[in-house]
C-alpha positions in Angstrom: -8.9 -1.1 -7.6 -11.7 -3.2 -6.2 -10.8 -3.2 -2.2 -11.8 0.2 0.0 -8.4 1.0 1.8 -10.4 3.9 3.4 -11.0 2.2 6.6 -7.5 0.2 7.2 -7.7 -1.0 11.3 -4.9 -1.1 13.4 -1.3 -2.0 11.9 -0.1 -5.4 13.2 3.2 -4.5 14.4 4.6 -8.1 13.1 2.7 -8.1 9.6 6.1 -8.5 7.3 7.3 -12.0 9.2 3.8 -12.8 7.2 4.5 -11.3 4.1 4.1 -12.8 1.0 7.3 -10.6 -0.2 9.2 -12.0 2.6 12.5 -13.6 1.1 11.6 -11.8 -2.5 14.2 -10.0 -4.3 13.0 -6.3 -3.1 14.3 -4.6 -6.2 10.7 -6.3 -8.0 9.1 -3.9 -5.5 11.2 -0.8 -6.6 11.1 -1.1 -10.0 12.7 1.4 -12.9 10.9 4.7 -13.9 8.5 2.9 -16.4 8.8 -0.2 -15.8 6.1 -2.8 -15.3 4.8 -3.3 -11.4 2.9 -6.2 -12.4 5.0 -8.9 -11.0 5.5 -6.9 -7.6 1.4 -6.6 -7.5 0.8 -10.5 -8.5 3.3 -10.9 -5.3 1.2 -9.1 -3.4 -2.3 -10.6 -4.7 -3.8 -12.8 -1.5 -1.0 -11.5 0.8 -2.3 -12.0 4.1 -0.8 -8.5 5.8 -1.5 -6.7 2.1 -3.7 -4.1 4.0 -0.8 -3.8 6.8 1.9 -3.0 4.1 -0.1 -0.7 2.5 -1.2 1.4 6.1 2.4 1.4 6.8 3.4 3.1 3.3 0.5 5.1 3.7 1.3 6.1 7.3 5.1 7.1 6.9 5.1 8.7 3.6 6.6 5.9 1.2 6.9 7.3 -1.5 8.5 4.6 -3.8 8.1 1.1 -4.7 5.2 -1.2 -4.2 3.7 -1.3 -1.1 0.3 -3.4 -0.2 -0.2 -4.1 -4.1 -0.2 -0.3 -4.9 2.3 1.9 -6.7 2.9 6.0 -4.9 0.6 6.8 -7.6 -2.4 5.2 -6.2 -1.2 5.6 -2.8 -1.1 9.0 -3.1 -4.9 8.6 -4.7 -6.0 7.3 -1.4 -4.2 9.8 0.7 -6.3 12.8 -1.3 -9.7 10.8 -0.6 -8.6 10.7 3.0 -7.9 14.0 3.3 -10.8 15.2 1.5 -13.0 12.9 3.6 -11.8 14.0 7.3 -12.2 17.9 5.8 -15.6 17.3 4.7 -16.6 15.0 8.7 -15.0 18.0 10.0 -17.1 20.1 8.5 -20.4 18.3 8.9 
């Protein structure tokens, strides 16, 4: 992962009528157990509103699918170095 998701701005409120997903088949974004989530991320590759899709995931908890160009696994990833990283300000 090259980008640093750790200090996502503001979510535009409109971001998916400027999606690059918008008219996709969503089921490539929800792929099987397994399965590859490589087409869904080349979707998502130069999206416009990528770091939109991927705050809002982050922000309510998706769990599945591909959001923003990353899987739940390495959403939850981010969600443990943002935790971690407001623990450790809170406790400077």
């Amino acid at each position: 992962m090259d980008e640093d998701f750790s200090l996502v701005g503001t979510i535009n409120e409109a971001w998916h009528d400027q999606a690059n997903c918008l008219g996709v088949d969503p089921d490539l974004f929800f792929p099987e157990r397994g399965a590859s989530t490589r087409e869904a991320k080349e979707v998502c590759r130069g999206c416009v509103v990528r770091v939109d899709c991927l705050e809002f995931a982050l922000q309510n908890g998706e769990k599945f699918g591909i959001w923003g160009g990353l899987s739940e696994r390495e959403r939850r990833r981010i969600r443990r170095q943002r935790v971690q990283e407001s623990h450790e300000s809170v406790g400077a």
